[in-house]
N, C-alpha and C positions, 0 to 999 in steps of 0.2 A: 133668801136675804137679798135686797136690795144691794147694788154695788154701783158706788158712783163713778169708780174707774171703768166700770165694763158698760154703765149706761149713760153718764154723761158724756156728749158730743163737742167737741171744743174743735174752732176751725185752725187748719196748722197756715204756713206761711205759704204753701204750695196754692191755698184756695181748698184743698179738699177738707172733710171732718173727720176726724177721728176722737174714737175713744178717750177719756181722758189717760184711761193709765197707759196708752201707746205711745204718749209724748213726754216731751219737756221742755220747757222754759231757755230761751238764752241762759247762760252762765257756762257753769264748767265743764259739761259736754259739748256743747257749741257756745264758742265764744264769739261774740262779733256779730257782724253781721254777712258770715259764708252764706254762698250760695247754696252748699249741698247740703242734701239731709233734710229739705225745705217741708219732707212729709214729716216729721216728727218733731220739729218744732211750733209751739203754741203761738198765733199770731196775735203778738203784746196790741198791736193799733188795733186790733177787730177786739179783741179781749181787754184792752186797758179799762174799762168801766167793772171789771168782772173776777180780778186778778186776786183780789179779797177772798171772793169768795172757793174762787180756783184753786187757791192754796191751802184750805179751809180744808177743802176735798181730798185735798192729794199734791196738787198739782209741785212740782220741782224742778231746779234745774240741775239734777242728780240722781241717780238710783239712790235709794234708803232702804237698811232696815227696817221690814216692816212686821212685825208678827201678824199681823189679819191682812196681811193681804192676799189678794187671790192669787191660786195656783198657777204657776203659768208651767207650760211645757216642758221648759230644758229643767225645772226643777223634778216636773216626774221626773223626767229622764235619769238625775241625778240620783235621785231616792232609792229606784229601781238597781241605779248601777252598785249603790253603794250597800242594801238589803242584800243584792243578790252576793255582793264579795264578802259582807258579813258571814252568810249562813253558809260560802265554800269555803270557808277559815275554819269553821267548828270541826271537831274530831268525835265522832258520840250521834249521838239522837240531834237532827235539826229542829228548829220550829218550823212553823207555818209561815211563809214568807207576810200574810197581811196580818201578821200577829207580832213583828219587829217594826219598832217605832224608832225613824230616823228621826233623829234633832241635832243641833249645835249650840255653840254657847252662845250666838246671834243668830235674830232669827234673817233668811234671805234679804239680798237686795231686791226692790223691785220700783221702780221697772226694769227688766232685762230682757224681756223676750224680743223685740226688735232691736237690739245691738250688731245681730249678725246681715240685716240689712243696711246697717251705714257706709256711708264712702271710706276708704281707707285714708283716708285725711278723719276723719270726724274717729272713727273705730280707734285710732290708735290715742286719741281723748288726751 
């Protein structure tokens, strides 16, 4: 399956390109116009003909709920940590760890997986 956060290229503020689900948009993550953080921000002047369609895709200037959106890392991680404390709770017979379905009553935020590269000005949001 085709994924337009993981193949569409959108140029950030710094000059470089990245992924579309790597970034976001000015607003509530970065407000203004900071300096920092210039790689994960979407460049509005290079993109303002395109922002339509940007947003169509994905594009925000927030993490969201998203149910289909792709897996990113710190959620294995998460799934893993939380599988593995489910099954040392049980008293009796365990399952088979890929036979326990983690879920929640919303589905993940994403984008998250570059949050732990922002400035501690932009991190604390």
């Amino acid at each position: 399956m085709v994924r337009p956060e993981e193949t569409v290229q959108v140029r950030v503020e710094s000059g470089a390109w990245k992924p579309l689900g790597s970034v976001l948009r000015r607003g509530a993550v970065f407000p203004g116009d900071q300096t920092q953080d210039r790689d994960f921000v979407v460049d509005e002047r290079f993109h303002r003909q395109d922002f339509e369609c940007l947003e169509a895709l994905g594009l925000s200037d927030r993490p969201k709920p998203r149910s289909n959106a792709p897996v990113e890392a710190w959620f294995r991680a998460y799934e893993h940590h939380a599988r593995t404390g489910f099954i040392n709770s049980l008293k009796g017979p365990r399952p088979q760890p890929e036979k326990v379905v983690v879920n929640g009553p919303t589905p993940p935020l994403y984008p998250l997986e570059f949050l732990p590269e922002l400035s501690p000005e932009d991190a604390r949001g």
